[in-house]
N, C-alpha and C positions, 0 to 999 in steps of 0.2 A: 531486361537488365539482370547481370546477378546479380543474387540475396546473398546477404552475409548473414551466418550466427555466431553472435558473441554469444559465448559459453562461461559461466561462470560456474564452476567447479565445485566451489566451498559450498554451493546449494546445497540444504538439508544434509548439514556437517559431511560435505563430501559424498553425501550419497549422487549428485546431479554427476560428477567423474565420472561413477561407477555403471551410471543409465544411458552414457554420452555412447555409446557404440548401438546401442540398442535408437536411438533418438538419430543418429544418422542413419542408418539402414533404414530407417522409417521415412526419414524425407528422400533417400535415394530412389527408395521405391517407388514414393509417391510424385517424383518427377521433379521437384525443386532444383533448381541448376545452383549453388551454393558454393562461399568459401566458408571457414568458418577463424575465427580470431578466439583464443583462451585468454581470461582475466589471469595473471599472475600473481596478483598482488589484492587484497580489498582496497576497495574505492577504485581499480582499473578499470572496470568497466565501463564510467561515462569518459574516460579519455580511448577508449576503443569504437565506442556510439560515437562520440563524435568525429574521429577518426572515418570512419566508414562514409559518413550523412556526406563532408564534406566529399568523398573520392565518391560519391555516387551509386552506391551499394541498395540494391531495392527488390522488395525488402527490404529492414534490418529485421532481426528473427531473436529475440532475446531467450534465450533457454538456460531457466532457473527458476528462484522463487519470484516472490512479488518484488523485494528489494529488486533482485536484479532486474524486473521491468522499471521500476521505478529508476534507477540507475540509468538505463538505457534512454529513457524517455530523454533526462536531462542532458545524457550526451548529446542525440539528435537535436536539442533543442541548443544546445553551444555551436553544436556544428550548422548552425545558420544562424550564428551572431548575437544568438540568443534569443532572437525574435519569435514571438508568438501571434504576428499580425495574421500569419495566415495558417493552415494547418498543416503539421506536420508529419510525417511517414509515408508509405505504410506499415506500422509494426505489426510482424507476425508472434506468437509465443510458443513455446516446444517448455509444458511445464514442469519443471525438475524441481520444484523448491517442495518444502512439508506442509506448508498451509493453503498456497496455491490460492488465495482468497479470490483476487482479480477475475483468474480463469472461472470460478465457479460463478462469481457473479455477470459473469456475462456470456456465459454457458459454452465458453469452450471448454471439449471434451479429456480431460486427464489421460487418457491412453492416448500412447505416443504415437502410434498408427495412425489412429481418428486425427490426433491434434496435429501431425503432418500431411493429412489430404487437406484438414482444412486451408492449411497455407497454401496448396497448391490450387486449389479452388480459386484463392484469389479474392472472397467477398470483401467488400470494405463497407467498414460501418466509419462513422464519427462519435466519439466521444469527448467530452469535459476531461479539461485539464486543471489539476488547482494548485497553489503555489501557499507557501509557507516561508516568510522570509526572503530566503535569497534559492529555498528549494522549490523542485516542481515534482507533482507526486501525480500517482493516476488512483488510486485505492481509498487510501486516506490514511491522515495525519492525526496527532495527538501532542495533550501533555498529560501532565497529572498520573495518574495511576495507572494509566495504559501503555505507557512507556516505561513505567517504575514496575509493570509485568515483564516486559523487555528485559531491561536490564537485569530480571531474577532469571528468566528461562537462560538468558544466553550462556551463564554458570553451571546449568542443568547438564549433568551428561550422564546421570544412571537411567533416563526414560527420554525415550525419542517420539518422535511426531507431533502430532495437534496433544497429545496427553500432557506432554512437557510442558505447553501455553497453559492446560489448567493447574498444574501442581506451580507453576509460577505466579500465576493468579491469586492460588491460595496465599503462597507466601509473602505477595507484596501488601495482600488485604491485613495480616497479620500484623505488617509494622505499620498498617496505620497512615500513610502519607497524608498531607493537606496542605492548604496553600489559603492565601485570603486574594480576591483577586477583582479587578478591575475589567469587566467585558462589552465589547460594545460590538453593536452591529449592526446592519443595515434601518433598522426602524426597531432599535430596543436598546437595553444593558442590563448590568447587572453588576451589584457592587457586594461581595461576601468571601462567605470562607466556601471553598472549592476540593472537590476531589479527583474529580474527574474534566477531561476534556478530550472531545473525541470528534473529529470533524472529517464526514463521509464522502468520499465520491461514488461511491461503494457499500452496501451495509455490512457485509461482512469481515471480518478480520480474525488472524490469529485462528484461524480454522474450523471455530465452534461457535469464536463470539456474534451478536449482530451490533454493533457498536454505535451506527446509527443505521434503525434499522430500514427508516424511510427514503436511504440514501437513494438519487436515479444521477447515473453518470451521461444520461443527455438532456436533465432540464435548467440545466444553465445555472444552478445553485449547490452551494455545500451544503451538509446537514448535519448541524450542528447541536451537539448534545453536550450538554454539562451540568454538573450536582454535585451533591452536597448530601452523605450522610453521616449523620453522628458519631455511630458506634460500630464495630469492627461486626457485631451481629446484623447491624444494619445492612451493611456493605454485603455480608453472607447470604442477607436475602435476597440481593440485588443479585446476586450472581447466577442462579441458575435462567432469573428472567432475560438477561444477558443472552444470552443463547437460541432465544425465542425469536423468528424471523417478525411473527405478525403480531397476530392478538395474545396479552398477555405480557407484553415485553417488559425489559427494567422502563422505560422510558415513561409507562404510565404511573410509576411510584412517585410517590411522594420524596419531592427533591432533585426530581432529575425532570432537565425540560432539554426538548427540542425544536429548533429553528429552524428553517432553511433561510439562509442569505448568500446574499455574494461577495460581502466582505466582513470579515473577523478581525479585531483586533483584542488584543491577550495582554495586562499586564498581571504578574505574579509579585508577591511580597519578600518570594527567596527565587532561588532555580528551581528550575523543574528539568527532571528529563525530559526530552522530544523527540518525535521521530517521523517521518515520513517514508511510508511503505515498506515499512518494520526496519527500515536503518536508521540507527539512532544517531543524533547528533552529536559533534565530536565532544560538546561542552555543554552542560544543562545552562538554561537559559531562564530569562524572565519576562520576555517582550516575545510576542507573536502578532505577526498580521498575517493574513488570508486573503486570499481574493481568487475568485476562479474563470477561466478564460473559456466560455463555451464553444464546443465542437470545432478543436485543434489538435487533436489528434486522431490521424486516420490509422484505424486496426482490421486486423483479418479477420473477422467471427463467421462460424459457421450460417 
């Protein structure tokens, strides 16, 4: 069959446009027989995935950031009615976005060369799928202060790349956010006051962070981390361990705990930002549930 690649442009403020000649020559080379479909608009790209799923496109090839996988996923997943009964793709990635977290964590290669043999290779792996609300995400999702990072970087435009995630870090840790919150999950809960919530299919995010860092996107569970620290020094501490894949992580601090389960649910005392696979949601919210659908979606990995 041919592969389609929806292309989303806006990737890494426009730099994904600017890579899109170099990332086709790459798959020509490498023998993909391809059309390819441009987002015009934000939010186009799951009415382009799904678009494709339904006319039979295979491949779908999403080339962009994590958003734009994440986007993609959901279109595929409209374009057969929404069902997750059985698994979906297979998606290839050609990665243009700045933090690229996805592709790192499951060791497809960032050069556009390597990351279009691998599509043409063909390998299929299965991974976890996990859903937030009414969205489906492949990475991982968040509220609390990892989306209220979001919301500072996306203003940022004197420092670009994975730098721009820390000087937005800084600035959300500065004001402080918190919330009191209501959490429950598969055999626990937890009733306080909250700063964080971060739930992994994935441990990486935001290009530096390890958010959960135990996350594995085939053992049929999300990995759920949330806490609680007092003081803006608190949080400072927290942040370099942030970054830590293994031993030493923020996760061993005092106040931050991690789960794995397979269903979440989130009540908050105000809104919160939220976002799944760094798109943030249109309206902050107060209510989250989770739950994740193991090994439905089939991907290209080397």
């Amino acid at each position: 069959m041919t592969a389609i690649v929806v292309l989303n442009p806006y990737s890494n403020r426009w730099n994904a446009k600017a890579r899109w000649p170099e990332a086709e020559a790459a798959l020509r080379a490498a023998g993909v027989d391809f059309e390819v479909v441009v987002s015009e608009r934000k939010g186009a790209v799951i009415a382009l995935a799904e678009e494709a799923t339904r006319a039979g496109f295979s491949p779908i090839i999403a080339a962009g950031g994590d958003g734009t996988i994440g986007e993609t996923v959901n279109g595929m997943i409209r374009g057969l009615a929404g069902s997750l009964e059985k698994p979906i793709g297979p998606l290839g990635i050609i990665p243009l976005g700045s933090a690229n977290d996805l592709v790192d964590n499951l060791g497809i290669p960032k050069d556009l060369t390597a990351a279009a043999k691998v599509i043409a290779a063909g390998k299929i792996d299965l991974i976890d799928v996990g859903k937030c609300n009414d969205r489906y995400f492949v990475n991982n999702s968040a509220a609390g202060l990892e989306p209220y990072v979001t919301t500072k970087q996306e203003k940022i435009t004197w420092v670009k790349g994975v730098p721009r995630y820390l000087v937005a870090a800084v600035q959300a840790i500065m004001d402080g956010p918190n919330w009191q919150a209501k959490v429950e999950w598969d055999d626990g809960s937890y009733n306080g006051p909250l700063s964080l919530v971060s739930v992994g299919n994935g441990p990486r995010t935001g290009g530096i962070f390890f958010m959960s860092p135990h996350a594995d996107p085939r053992d049929g569970k999300l990995t759920f981390v949330y806490g609680y620290r007092k003081t803006r020094l608190a949080m400072f501490q927290a942040l370099p361990r942030a970054m830590k894949p293994d031993e030493g992580s923020y996760v061993e601090m005092d106040g931050i705990h991690e789960v794995h389960a397979k269903r979440i649910s989130i009540q908050l005392d105000k809104p919160s930002p939220a976002h799944t696979d760094g798109e943030l949601f249109p309206e902050w919210v107060q209510n989250l549930k989770y739950e994740i659908f193991p090994k439905r979606l089939r991907i290209i990995l080397p």
